[in-house]
Kinemage of the C-alpha trace (Angstrom):
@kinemage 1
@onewidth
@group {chain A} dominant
@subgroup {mainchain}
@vectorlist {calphas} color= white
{ca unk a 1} P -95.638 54.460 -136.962
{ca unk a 2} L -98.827 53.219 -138.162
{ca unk a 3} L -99.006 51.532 -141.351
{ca unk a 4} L -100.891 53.510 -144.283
{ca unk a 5} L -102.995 51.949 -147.519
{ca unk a 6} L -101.084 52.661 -150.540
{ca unk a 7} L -103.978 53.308 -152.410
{ca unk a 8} L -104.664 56.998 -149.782
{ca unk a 9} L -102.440 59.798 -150.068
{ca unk a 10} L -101.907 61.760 -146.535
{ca unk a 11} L -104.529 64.357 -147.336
{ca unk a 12} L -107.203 61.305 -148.085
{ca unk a 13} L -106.250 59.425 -145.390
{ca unk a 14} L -106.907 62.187 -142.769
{ca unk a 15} L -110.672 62.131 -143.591
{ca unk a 16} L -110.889 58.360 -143.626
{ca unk a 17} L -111.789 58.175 -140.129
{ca unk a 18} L -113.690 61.198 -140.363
{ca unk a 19} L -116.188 59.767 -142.881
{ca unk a 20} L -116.806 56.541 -140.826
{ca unk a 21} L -117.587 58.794 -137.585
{ca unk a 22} L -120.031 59.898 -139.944
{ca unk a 23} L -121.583 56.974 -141.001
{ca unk a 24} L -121.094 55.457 -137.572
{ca unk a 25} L -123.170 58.363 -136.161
{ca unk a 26} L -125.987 57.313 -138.637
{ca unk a 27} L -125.886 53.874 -137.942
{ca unk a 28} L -126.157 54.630 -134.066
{ca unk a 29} L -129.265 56.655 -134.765
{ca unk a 30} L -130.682 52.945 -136.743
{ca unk a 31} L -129.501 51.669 -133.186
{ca unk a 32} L -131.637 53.836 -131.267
{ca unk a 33} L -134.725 52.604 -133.599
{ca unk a 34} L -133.611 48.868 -132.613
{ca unk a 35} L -132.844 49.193 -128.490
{ca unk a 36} L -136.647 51.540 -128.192
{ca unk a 37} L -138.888 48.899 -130.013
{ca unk a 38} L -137.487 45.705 -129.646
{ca unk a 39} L -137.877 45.322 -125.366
{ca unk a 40} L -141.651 46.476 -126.883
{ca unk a 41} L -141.770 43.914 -129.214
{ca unk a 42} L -142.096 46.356 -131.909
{ca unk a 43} L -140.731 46.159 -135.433
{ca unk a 44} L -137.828 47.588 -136.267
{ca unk a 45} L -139.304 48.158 -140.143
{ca unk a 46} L -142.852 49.251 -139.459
{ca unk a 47} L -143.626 51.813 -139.302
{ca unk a 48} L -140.823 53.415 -141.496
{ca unk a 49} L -140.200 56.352 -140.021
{ca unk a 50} L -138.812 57.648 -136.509
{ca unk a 51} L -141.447 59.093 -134.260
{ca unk a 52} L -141.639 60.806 -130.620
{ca unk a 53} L -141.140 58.374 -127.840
{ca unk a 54} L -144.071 61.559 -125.602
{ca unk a 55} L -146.737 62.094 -128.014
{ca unk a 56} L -146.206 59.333 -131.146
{ca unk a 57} L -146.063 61.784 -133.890
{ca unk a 58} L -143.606 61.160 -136.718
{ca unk a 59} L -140.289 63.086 -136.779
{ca unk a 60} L -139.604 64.626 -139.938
{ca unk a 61} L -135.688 63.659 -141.713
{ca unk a 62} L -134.197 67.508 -141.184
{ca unk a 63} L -135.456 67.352 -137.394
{ca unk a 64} L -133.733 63.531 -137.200
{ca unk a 65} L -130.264 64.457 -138.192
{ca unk a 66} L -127.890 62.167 -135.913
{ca unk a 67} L -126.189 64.244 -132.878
{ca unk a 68} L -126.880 67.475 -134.295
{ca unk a 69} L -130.641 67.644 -134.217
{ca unk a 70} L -130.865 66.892 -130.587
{ca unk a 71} L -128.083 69.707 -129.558
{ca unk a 72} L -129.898 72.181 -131.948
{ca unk a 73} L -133.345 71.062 -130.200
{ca unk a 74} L -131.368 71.228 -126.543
{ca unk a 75} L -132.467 67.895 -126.020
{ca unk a 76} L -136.514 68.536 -126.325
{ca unk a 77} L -138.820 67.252 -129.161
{ca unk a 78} L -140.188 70.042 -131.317
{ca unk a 79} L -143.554 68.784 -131.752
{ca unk a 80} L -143.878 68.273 -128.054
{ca unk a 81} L -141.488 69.863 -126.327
{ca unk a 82} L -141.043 66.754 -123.927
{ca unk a 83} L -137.309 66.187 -123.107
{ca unk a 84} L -135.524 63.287 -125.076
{ca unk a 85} L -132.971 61.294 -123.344
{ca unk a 86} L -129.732 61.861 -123.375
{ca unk a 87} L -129.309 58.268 -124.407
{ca unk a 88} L -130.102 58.922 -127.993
{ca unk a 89} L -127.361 61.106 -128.736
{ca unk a 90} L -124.745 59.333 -126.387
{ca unk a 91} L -125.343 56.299 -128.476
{ca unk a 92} L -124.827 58.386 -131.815
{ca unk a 93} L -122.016 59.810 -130.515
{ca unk a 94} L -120.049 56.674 -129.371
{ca unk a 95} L -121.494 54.584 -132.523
{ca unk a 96} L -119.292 57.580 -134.410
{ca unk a 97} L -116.396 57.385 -132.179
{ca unk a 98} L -115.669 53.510 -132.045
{ca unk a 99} L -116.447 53.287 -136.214
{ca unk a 100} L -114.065 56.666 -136.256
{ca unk a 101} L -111.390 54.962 -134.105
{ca unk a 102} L -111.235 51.873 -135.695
{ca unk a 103} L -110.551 53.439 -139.121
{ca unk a 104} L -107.976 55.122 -137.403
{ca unk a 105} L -106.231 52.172 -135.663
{ca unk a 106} L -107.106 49.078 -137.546
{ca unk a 107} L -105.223 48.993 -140.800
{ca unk a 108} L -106.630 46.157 -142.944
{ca unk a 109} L -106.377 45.421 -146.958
{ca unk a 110} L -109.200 45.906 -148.085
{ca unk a 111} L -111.329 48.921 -146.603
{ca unk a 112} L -114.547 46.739 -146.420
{ca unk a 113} L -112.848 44.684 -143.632
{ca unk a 114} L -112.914 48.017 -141.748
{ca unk a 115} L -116.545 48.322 -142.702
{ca unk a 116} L -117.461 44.876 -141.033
{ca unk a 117} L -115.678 45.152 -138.156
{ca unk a 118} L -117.302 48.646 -137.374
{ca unk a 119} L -120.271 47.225 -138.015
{ca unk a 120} L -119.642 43.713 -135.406
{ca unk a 121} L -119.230 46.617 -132.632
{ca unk a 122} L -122.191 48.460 -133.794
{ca unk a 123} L -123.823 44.702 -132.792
{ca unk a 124} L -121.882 45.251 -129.794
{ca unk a 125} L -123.175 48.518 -128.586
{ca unk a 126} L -126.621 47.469 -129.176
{ca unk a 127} L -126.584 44.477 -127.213
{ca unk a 128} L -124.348 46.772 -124.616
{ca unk a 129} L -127.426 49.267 -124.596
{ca unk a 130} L -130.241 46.629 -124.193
{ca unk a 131} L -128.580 45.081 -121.005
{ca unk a 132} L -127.477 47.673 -119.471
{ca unk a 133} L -131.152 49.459 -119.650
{ca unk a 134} L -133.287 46.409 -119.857
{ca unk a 135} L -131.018 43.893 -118.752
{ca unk a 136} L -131.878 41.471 -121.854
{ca unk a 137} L -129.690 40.244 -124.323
{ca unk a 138} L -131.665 39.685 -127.868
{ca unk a 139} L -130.291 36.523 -129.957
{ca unk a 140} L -130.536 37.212 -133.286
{ca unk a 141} L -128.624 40.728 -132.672
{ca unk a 142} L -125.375 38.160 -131.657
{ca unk a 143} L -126.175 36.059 -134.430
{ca unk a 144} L -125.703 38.805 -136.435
{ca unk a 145} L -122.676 39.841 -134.685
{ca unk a 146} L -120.949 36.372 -134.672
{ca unk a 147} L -121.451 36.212 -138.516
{ca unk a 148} L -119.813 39.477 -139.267
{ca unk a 149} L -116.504 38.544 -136.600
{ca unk a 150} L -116.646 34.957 -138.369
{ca unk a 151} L -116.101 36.729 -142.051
{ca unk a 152} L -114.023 39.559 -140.375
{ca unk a 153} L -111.588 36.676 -138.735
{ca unk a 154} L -111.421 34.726 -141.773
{ca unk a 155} L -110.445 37.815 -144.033
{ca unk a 156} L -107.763 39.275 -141.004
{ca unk a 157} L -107.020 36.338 -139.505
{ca unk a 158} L -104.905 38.328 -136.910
{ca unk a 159} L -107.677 39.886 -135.551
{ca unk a 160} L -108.864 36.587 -133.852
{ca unk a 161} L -105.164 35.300 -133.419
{ca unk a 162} L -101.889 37.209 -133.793
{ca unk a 163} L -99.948 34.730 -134.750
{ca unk a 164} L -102.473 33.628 -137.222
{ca unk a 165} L -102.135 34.337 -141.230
{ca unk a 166} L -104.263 32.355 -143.305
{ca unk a 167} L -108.003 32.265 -143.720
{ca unk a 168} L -108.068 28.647 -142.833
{ca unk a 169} L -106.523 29.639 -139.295
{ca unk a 170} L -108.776 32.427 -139.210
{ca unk a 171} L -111.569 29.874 -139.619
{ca unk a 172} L -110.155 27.884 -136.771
{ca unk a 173} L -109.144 30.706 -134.366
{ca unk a 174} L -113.027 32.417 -134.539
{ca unk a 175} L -114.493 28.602 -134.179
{ca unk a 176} L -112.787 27.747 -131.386
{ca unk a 177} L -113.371 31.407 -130.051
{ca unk a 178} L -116.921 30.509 -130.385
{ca unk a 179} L -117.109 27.287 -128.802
{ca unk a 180} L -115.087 28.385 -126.126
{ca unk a 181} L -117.321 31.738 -125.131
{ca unk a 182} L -120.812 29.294 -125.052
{ca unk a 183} L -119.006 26.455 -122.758
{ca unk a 184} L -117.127 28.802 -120.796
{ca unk a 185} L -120.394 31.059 -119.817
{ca unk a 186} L -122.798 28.179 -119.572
{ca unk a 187} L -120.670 26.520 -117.376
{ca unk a 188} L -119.572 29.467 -115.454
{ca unk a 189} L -123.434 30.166 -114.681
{ca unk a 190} L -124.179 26.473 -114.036
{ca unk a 191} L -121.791 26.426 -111.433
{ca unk a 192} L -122.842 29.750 -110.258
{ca unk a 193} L -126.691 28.558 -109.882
{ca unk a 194} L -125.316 25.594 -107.540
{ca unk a 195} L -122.989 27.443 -105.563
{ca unk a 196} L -125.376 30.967 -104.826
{ca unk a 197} L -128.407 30.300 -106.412
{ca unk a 198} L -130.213 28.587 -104.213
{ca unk a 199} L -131.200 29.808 -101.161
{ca unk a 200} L -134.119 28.216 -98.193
{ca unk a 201} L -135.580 29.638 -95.159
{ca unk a 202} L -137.435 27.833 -92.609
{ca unk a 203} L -139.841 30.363 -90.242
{ca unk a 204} L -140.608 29.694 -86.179
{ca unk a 205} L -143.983 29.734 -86.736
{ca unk a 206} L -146.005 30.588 -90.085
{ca unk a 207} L -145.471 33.492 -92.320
{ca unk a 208} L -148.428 35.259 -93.862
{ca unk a 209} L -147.312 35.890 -98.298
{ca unk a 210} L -148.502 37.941 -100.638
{ca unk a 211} L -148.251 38.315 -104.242
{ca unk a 212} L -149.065 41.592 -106.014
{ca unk a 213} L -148.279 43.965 -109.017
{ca unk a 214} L -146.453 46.944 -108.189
{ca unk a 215} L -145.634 49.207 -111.453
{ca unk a 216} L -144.554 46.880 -113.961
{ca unk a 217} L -143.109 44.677 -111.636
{ca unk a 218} L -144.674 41.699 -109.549
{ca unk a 219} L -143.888 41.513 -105.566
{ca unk a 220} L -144.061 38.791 -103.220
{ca unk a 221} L -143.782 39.392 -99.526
{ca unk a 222} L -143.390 36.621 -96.865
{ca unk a 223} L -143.120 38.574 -93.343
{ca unk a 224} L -140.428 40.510 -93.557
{ca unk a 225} L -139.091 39.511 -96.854
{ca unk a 226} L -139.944 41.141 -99.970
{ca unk a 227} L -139.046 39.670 -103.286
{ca unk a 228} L -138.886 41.221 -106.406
{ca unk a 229} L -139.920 39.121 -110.057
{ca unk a 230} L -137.608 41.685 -112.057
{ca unk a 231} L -134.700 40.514 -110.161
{ca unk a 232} L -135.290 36.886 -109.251
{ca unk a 233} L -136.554 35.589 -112.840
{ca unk a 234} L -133.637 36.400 -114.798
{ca unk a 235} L -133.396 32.799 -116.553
{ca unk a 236} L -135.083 29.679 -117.478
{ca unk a 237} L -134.222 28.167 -114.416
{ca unk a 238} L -135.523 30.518 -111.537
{ca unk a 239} L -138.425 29.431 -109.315
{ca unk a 240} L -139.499 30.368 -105.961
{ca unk a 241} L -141.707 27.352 -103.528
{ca unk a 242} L -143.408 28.328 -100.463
{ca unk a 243} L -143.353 25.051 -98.128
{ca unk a 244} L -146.466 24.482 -96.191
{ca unk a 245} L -148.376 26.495 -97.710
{ca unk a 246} L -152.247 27.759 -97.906
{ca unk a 247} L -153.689 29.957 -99.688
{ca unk a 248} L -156.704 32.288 -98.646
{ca unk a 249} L -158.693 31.858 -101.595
{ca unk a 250} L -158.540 28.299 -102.323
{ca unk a 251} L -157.921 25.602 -100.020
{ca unk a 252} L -155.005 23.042 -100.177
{ca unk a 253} L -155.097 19.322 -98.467
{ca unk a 254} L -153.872 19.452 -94.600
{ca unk a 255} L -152.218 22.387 -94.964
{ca unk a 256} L -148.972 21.041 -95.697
{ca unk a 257} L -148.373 21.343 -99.452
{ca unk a 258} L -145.863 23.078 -101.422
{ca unk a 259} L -146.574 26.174 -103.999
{ca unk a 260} L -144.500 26.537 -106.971
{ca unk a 261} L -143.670 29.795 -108.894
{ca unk a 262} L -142.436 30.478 -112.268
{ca unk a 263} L -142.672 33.818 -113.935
{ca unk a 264} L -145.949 33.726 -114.842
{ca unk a 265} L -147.421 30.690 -113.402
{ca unk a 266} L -148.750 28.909 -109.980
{ca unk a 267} L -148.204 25.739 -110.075
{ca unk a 268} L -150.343 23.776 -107.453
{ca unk a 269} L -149.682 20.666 -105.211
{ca unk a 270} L -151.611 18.521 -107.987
{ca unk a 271} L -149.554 19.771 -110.887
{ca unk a 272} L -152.261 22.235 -112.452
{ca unk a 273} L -150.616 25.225 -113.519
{ca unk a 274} L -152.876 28.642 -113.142
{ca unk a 275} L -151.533 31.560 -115.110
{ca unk a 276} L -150.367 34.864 -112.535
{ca unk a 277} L -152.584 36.541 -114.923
{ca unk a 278} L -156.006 34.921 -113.536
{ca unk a 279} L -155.245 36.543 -110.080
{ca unk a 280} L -155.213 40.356 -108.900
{ca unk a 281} L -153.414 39.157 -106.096
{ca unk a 282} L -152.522 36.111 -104.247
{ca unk a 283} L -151.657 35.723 -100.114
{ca unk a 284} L -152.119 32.840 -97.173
{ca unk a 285} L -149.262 31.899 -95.081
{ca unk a 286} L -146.252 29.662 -95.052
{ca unk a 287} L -143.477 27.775 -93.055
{ca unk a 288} L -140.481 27.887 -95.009
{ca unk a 289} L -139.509 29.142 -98.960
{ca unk a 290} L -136.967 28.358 -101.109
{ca unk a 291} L -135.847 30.053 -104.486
{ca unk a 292} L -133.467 29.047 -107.342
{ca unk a 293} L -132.167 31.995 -109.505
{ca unk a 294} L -129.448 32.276 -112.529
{ca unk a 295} L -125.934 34.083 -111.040
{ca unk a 296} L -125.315 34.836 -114.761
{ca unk a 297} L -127.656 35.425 -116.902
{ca unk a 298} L -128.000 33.231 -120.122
{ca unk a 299} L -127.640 36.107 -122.089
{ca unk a 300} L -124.101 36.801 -121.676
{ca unk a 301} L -123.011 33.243 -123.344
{ca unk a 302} L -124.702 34.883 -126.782
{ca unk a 303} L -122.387 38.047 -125.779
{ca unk a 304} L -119.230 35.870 -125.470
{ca unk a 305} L -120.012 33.865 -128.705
{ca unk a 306} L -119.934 36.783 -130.620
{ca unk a 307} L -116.621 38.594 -129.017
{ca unk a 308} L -115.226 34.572 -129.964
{ca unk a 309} L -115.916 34.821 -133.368
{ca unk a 310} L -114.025 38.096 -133.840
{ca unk a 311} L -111.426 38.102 -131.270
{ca unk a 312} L -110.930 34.354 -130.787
{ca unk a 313} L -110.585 32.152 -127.641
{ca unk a 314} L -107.953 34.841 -126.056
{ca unk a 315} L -110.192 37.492 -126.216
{ca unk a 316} L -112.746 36.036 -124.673
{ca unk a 317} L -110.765 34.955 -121.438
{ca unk a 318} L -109.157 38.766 -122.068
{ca unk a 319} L -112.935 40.190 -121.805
{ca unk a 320} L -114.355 38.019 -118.661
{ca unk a 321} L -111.380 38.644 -116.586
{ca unk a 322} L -111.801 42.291 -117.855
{ca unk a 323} L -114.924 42.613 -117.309
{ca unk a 324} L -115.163 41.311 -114.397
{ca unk a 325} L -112.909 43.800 -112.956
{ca unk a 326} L -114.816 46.344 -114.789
{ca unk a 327} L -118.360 45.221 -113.139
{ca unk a 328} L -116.759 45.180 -109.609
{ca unk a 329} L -115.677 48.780 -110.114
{ca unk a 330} L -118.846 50.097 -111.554
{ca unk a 331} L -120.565 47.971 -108.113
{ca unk a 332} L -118.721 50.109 -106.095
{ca unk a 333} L -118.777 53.867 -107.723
{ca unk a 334} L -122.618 52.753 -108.069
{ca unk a 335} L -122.623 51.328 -104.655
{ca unk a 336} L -124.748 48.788 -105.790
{ca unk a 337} L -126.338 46.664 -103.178
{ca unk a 338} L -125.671 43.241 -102.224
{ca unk a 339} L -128.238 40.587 -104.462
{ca unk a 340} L -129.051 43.164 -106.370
{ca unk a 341} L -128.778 42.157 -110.202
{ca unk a 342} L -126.230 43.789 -112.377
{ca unk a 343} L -125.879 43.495 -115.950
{ca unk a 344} L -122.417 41.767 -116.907
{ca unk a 345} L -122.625 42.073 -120.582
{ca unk a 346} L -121.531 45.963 -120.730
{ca unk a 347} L -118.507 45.234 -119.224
{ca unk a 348} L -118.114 42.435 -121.217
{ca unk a 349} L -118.686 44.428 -124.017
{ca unk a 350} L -116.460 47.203 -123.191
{ca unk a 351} L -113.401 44.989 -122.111
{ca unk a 352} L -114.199 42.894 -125.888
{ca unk a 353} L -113.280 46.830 -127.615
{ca unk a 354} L -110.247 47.216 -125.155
{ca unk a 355} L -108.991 43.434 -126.328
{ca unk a 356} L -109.824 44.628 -129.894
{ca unk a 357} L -107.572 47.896 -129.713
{ca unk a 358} L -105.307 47.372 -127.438
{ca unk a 359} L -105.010 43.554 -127.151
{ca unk a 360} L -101.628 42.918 -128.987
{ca unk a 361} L -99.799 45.391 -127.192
{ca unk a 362} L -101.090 44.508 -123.837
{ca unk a 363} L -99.928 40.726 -124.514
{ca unk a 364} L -96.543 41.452 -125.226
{ca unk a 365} L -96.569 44.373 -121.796
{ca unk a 366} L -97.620 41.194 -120.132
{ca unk a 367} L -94.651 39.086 -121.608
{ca unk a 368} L -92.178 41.491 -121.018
{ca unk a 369} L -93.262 42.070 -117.405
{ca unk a 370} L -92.902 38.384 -116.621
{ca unk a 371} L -89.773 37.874 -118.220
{ca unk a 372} L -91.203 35.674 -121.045
């Protein structure tokens, strides 16, 4: 039977949870502010007030009311009448549930510990939304989210440790979970990079390239191949080199030097470094290519720091093995394609909650199935 605060009498306590559904469902409206304009490198402050995503006009507070608003409107904007994304309201909606839940099923001394731990997954499912749509993870959202699992841990110690009781083991147990989630990812996607991220080709005769914008996206072909920026610059270490190369609008000693791509730049046999931007498009021909590319994206260590600091150095081995199964299912109900990138830190996200919930009685399941 679950344990209940003196201080709430039965009646109370059966609208606790209600009441931070509520103001979850208001914070993940403030979320839906944060995952639209930051990928735009927009402020989150200015300007103040919410406006269309179709026609820019501001949206006045009784037309803005979380969940209900966009079922009243049946999902279209009223000054508009362009359809709003279903995202909006699924993000209010499970911002509600998880801060609902977790007043239900974490019992902590005092309420505000509650408060910050509803408000580490709010970090959570922003972070959750941003990769899973734009497949970026933004830093100072986990630093924001390792801070509040830092003071949650060190006020319920249990939370990062279960056998854990005083603040100065909670201090320890959300440290070490830290630590642990940046080495374990940043070595996981170093040794990632050197066992499938590099890849060569070598051509029987030359290959005519070509590098052009499509959409929002830049495309280089070579024969046959097509590569796509989106999905091979997803870190700092990514590059692509065409091997005996030329160009058709410039011409290059012998015929025999090597071309160097980064994200935005060309990087020529003498070291000068032309911006993509200078160039409509690009094309000659080429004997061979090689390309590096990140088989976890850097993002995902911020992601792990922050589970760390709430759940501690279990959780986060809890949440990659998790997740991982987690991201192989989703690969197949998606039937997502082979090299095609797929963000991890959902699932990471999403197994973090389960740990969070669920994570004490799934431990001692585990013990008792093995005999322990």
């Amino acid at each position: 039977m679950r344990a209940m605060p003196e201080c709430c009498s039965p009646d109370a306590f059966s609208l606790f949870p209600w009441a931070f559904a509520l103001i979850g469902a208001c914070i993940g409206s403030f979320l839906n502010v944060v995952v639209y304009r930051i990928p735009k490198g927009m402020s989150v402050c200015s300007p103040g007030r919410s406006f269309c995503p179709s026609c820019g006009r501001s949206i006045p507070w009784y037309l803005n009311v979380p969940i209900v608003s966009w079922l009243c409107l049946r999902g279209k904007s009223a000054c508009c009448g362009q359809p709003i994304s279903p995202r909006y309201v699924l993000v209010e909606l499970a911002c509600g549930l998880l801060f609902g839940f977790a007043a239900w099923e974490l019992d902590f001394e005092p309420v505000w510990v509650q408060a910050i731990v509803c408000l580490w997954m709010a970090c959570m499912l922003g972070m959750l939304v941003m990769d899973a749509r734009d497949m970026i993870v933004y830093p100072p959202l986990s630093v924001v989210g390792i801070f509040l699992g830092f003071v949650a841990a060190v006020s319920a110690p249990e939370l990062a440790d279960p056998d854990a009781f005083s603040p100065l083991q909670g201090v320890m147990c959300s440290v070490s979970g830290i630590v642990v989630g940046f080495l374990l990812f940043r070595l996981i996607a170093l040794a990632g990079r050197l066992a499938f991220g590099r890849r060569r080709e070598r051509f029987l005769s030359p290959q005519p390239w070509q590098l052009r914008q499509e959409g929002e996206d830049i495309v280089m072909t070579i024969g046959q191949r097509r590569i796509s920026w989106a999905q091979l610059f997803t870190g700092a270490h990514c590059s692509l080199s065409l091997e005996k190369a030329m160009i058709d609008s410039c011409s290059l000693p012998d015929g025999v030097s090597t071309l160097r791509f980064t994200e935005d730049s060309l990087i020529l046999p003498d070291g000068v470094r032309r911006s993509l931007e200078e160039f409509d498009s690009l094309s000659g021909s080429c004997e061979a290519y090689s390309m590096e590319r990140e088989a976890m994206g850097s993002g995902d260590a911020w992601i792990a720091m922050a589970i760390g600091a709430l759940c501690g150095w279990q959780g986060v081995l809890f949440s990659l093995v998790g997740g991982s199964f987690i991201s192989l299912f989703l690969a197949l109900v998606l039937r997502v394609r082979r090299g095609a990138p797929m963000p991890f830190g959902p699932a990471l996200i999403f197994a973090a909650w389960v740990w969070l919930f669920f994570g004490q009685q799934l431990l001692v399941s585990y013990l008792d199935l093995i005999g322990a």
